[in-house]
N, CA, C and O atoms as CSV, one atom per row, in Angstrom:
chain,resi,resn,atom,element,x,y,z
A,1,UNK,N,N,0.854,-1.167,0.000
A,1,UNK,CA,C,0.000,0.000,0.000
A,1,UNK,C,C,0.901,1.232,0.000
A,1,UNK,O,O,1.879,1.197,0.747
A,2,UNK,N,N,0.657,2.494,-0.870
A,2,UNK,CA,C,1.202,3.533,-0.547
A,2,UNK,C,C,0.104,4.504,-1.040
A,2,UNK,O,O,-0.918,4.390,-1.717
A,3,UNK,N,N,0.756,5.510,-0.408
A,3,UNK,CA,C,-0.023,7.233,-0.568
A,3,UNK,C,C,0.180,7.894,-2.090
A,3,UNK,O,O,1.021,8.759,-2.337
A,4,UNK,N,N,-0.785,7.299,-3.103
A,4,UNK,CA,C,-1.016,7.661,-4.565
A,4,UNK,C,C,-0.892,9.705,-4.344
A,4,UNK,O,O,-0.105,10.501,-4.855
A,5,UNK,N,N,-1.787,9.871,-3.595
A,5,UNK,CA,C,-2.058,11.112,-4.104
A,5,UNK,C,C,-2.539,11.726,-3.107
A,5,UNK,O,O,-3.449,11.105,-2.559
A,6,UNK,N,N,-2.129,13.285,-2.392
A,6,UNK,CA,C,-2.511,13.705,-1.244
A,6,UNK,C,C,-2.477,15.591,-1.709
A,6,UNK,O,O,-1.464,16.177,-2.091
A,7,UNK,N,N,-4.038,16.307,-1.514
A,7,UNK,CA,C,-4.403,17.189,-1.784
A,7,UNK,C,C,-4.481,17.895,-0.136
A,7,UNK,O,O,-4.995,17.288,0.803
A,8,UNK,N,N,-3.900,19.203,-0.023
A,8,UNK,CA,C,-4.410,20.222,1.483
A,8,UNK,C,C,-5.149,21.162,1.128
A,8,UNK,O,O,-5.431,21.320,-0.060
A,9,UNK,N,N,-5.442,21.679,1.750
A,9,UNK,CA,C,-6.722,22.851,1.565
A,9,UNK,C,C,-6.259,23.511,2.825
A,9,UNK,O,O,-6.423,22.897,3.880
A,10,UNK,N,N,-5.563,24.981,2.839
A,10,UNK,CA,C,-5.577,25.584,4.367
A,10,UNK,C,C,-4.714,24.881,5.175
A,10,UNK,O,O,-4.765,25.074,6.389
A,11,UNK,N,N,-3.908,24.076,4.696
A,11,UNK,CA,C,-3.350,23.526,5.980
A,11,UNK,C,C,-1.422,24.075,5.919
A,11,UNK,O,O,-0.474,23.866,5.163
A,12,UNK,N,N,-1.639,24.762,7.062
A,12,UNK,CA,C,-0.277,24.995,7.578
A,12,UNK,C,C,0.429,26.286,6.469
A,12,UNK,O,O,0.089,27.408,6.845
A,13,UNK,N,N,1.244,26.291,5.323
A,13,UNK,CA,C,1.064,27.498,4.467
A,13,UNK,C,C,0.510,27.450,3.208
A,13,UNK,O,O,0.599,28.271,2.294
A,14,UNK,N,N,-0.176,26.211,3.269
A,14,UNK,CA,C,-0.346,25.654,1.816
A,14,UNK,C,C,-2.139,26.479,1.553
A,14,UNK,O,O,-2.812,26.518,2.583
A,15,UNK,N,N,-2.425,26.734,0.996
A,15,UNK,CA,C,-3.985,27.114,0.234
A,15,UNK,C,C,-4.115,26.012,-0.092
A,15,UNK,O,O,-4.928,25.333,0.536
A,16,UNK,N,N,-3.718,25.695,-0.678
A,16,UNK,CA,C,-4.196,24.427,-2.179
A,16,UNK,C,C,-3.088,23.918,-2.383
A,16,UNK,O,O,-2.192,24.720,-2.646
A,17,UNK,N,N,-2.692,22.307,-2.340
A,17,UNK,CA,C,-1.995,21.800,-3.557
A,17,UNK,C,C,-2.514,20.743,-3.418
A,17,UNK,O,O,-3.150,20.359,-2.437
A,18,UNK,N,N,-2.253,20.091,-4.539
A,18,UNK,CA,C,-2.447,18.586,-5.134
A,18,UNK,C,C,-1.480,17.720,-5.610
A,18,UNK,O,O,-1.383,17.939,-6.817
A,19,UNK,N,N,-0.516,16.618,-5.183
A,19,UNK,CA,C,0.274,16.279,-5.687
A,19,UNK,C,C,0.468,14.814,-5.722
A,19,UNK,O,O,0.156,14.199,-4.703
A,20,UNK,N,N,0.916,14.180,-6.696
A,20,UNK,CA,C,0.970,13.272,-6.915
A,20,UNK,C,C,2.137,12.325,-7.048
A,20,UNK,O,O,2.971,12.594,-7.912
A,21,UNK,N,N,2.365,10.831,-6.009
A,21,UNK,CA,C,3.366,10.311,-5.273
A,21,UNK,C,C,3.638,8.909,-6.493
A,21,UNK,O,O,2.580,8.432,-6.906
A,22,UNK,N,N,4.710,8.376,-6.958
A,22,UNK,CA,C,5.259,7.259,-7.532
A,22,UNK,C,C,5.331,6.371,-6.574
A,22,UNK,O,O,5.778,6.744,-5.489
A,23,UNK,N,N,4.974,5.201,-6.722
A,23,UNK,CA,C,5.282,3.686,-5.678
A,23,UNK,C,C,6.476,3.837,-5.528
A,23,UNK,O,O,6.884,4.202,-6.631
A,24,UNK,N,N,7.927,3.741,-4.324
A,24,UNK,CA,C,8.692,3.763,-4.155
A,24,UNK,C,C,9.332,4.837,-3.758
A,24,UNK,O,O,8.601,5.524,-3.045
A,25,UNK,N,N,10.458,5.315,-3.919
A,25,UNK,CA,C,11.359,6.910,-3.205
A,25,UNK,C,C,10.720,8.051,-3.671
A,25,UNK,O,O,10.754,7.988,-4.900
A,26,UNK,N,N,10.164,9.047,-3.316
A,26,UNK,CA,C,9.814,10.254,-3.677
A,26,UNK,C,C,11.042,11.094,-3.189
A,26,UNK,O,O,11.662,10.841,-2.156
A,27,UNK,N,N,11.267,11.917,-3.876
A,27,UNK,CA,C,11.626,13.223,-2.964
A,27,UNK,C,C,11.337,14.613,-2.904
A,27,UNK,O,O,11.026,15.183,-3.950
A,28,UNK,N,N,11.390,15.206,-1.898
A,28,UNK,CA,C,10.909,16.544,-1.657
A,28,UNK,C,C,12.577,17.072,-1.651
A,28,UNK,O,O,13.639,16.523,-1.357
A,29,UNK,N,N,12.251,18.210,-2.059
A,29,UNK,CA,C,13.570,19.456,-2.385
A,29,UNK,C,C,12.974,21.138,-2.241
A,29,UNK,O,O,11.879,21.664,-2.438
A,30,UNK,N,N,13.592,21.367,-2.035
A,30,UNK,CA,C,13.262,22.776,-1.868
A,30,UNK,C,C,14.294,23.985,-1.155
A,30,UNK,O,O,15.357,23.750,-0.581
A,31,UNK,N,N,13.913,24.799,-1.282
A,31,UNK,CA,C,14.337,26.301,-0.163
A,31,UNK,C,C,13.836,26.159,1.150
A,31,UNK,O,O,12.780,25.591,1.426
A,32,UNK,N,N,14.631,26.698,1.978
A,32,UNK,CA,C,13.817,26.582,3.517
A,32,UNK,C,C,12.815,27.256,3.545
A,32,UNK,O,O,13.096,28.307,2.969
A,33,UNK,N,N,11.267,27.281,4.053
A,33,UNK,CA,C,10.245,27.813,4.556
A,33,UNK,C,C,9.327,27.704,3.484
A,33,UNK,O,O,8.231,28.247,3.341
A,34,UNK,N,N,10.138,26.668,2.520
A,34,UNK,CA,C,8.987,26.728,1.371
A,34,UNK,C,C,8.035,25.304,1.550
A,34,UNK,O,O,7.111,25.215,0.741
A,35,UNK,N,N,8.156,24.401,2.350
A,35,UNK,CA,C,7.002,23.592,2.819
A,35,UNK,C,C,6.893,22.488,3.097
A,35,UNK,O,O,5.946,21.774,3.428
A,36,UNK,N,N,8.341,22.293,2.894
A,36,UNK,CA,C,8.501,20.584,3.102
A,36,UNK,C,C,7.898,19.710,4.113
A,36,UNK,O,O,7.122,18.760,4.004
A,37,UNK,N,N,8.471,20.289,5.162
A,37,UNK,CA,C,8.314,19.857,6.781
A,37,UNK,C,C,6.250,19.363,6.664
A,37,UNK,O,O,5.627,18.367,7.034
A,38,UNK,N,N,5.851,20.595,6.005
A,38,UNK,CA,C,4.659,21.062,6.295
A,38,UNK,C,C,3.925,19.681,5.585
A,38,UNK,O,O,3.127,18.839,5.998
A,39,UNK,N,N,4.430,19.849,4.666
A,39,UNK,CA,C,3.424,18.245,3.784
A,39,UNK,C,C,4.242,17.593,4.407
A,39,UNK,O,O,3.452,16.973,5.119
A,40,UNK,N,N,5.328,17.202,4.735
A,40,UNK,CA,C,5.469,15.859,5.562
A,40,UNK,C,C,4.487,15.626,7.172
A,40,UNK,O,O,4.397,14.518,7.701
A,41,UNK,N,N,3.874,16.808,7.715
A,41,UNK,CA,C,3.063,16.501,8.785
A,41,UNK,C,C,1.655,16.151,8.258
A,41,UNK,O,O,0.849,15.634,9.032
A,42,UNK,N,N,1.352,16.386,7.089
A,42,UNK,CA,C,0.285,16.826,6.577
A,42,UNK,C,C,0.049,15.075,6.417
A,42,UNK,O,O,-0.793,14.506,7.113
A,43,UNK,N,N,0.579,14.613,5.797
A,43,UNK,CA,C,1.377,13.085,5.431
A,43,UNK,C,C,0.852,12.161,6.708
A,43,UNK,O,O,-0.111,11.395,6.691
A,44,UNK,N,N,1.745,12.439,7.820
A,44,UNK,CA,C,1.841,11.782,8.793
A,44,UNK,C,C,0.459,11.880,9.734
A,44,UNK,O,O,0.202,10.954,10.503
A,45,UNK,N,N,-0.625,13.323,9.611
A,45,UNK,CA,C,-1.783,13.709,10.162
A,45,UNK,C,C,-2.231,12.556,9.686
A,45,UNK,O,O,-2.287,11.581,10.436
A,46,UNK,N,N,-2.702,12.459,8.104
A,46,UNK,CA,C,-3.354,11.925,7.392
A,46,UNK,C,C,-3.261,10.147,8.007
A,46,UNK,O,O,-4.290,9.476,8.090
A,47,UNK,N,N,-1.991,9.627,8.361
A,47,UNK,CA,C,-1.826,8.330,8.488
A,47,UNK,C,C,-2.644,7.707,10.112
A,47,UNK,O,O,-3.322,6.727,10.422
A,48,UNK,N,N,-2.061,9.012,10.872
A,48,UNK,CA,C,-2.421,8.820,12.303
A,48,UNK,C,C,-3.147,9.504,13.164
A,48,UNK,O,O,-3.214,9.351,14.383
A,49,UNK,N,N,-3.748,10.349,12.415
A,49,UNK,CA,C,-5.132,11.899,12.845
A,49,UNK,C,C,-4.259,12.378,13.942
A,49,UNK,O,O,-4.853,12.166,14.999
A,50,UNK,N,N,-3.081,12.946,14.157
A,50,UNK,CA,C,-2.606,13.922,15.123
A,50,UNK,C,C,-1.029,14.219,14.092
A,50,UNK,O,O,-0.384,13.623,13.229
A,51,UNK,N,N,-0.958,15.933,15.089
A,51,UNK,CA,C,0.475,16.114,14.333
A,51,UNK,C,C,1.685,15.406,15.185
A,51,UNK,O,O,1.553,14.452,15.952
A,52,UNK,N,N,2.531,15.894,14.961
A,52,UNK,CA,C,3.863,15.500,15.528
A,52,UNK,C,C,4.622,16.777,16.176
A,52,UNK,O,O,5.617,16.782,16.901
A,53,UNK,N,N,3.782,17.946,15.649
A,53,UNK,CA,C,4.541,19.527,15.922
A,53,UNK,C,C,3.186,20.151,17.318
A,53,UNK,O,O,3.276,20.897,18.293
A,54,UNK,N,N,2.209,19.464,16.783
A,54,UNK,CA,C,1.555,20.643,17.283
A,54,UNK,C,C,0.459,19.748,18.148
A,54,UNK,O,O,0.199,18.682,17.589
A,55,UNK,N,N,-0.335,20.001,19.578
A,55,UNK,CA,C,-1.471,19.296,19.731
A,55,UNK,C,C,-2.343,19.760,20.130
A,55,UNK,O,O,-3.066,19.410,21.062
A,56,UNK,N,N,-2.428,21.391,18.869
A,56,UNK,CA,C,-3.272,21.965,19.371
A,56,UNK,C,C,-3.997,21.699,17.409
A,56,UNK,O,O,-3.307,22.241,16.545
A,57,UNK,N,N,-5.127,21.008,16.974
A,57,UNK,CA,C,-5.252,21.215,15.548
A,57,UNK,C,C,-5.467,22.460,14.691
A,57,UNK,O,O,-5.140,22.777,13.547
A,58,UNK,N,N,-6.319,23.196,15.944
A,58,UNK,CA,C,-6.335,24.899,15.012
A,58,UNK,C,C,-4.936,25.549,14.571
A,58,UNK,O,O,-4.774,26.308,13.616
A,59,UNK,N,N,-4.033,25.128,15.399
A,59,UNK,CA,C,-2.669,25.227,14.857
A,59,UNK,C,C,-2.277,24.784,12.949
A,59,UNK,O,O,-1.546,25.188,12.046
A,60,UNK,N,N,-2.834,24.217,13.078
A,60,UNK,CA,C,-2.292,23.728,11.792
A,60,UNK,C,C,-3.298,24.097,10.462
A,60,UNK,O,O,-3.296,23.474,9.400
A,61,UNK,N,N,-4.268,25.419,10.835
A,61,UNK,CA,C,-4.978,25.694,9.655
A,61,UNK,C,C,-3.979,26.685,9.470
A,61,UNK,O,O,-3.110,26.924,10.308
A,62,UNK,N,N,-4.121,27.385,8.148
A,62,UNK,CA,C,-3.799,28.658,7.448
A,62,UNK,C,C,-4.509,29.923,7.940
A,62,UNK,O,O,-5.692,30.265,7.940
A,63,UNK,N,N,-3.014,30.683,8.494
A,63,UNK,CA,C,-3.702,31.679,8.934
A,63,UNK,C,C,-4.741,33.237,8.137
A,63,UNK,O,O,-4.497,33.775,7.057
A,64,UNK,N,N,-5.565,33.504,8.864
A,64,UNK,CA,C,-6.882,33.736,8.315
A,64,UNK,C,C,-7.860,32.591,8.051
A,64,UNK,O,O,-8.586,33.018,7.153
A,65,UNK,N,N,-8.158,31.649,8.297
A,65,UNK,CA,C,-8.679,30.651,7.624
A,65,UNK,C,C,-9.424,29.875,8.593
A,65,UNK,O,O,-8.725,29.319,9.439
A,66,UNK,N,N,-10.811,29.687,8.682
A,66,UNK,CA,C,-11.551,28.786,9.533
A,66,UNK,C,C,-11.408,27.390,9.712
A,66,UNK,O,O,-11.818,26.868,10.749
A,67,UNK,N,N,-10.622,26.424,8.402
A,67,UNK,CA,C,-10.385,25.185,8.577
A,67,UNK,C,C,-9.478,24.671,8.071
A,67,UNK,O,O,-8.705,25.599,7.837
A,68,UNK,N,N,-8.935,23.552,7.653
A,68,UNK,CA,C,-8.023,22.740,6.515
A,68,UNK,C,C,-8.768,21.333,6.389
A,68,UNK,O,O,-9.381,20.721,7.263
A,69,UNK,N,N,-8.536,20.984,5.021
A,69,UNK,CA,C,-8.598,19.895,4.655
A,69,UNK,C,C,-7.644,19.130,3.885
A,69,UNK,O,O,-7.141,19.558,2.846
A,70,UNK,N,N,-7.304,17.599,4.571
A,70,UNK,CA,C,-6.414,16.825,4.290
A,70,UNK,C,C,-7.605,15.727,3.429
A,70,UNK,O,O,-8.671,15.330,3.899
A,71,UNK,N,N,-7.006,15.397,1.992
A,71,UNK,CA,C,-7.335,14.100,1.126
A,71,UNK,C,C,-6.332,13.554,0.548
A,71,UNK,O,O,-5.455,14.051,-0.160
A,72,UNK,N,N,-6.609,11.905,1.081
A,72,UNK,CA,C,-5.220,10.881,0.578
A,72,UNK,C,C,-5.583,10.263,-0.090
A,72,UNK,O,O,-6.679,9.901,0.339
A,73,UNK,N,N,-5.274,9.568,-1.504
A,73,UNK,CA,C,-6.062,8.306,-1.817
A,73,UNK,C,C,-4.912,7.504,-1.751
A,73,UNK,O,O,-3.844,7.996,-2.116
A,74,UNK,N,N,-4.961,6.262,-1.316
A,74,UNK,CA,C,-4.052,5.625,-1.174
A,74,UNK,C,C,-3.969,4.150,-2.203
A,74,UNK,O,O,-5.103,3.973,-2.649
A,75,UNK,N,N,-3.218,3.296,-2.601
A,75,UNK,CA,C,-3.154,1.965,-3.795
A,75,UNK,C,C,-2.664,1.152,-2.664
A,75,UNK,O,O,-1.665,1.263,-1.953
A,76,UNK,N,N,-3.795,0.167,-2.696
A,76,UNK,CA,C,-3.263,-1.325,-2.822
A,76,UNK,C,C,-3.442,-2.428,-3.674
A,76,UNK,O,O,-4.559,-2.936,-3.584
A,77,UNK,N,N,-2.777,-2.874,-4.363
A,77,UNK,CA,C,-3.068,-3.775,-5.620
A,77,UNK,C,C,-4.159,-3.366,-6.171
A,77,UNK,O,O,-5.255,-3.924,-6.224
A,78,UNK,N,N,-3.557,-1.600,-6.899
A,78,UNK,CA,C,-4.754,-1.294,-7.521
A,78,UNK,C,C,-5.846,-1.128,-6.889
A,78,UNK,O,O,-6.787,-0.957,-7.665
A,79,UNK,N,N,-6.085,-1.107,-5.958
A,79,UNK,CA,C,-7.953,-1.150,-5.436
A,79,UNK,C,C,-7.474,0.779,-4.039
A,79,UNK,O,O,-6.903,0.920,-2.957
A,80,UNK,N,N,-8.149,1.713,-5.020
A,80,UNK,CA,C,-7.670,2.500,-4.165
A,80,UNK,C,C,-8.657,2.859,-2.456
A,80,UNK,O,O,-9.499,2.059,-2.048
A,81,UNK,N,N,-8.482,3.522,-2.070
A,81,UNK,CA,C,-9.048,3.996,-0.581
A,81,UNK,C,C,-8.701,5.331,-0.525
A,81,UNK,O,O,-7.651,5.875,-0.867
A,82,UNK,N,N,-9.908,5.882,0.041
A,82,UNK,CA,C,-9.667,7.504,0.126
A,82,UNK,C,C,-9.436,7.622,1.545
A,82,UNK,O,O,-9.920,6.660,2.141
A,83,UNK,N,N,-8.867,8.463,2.300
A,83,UNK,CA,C,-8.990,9.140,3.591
A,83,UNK,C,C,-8.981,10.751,3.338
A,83,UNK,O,O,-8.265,11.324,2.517
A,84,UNK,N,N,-10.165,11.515,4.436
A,84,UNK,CA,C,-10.255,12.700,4.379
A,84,UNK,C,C,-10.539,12.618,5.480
A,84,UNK,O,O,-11.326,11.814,5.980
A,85,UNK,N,N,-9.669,13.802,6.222
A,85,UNK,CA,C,-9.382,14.929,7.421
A,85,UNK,C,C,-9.803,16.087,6.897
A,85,UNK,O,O,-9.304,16.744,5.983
A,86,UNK,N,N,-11.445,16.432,8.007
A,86,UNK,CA,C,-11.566,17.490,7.944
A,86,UNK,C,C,-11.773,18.743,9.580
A,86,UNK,O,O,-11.908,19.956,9.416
């Protein structure tokens, strides 16, 4: 089983993204403060409904912003599964 595809809404500095994961090594790259950390909690919310930074959840919306939403779809032999955190 792995994490096909994981969309945020509001969460942490992200508005919006949508991105899409290959079976096997991904990697994230970037500049500092540009978001890595952030989808990797986003990641780990999604697996285990709590952060690892924070245990407060309003913490982790976008500021100005009343909520976030986390969507994963995840593959196992082909047969996918959605999870959504809202």
């Amino acid at each position: 089983m792995y994490l096909k595809n994981i969309k945020l809404t509001n969460f942490r500095n992200y508005s919006y993204i949508d991105i899409d994961f290959e079976n096997g090594i991904n990697i994230l790259y970037g500049k500092n403060g540009n978001g890595k950390t952030n989808l990797l909690e986003a990641i780990y919310f999604l697996g285990i409904t709590k952060s690892h930074r924070s245990f407060i959840d309003n913490n982790l919306t976008k500021k100005n912003e009343n909520f976030f939403l986390l969507n994963g779809r995840l593959l196992d032999n082909s047969i996918p599964t959605t999870l959504e955190i809202y």
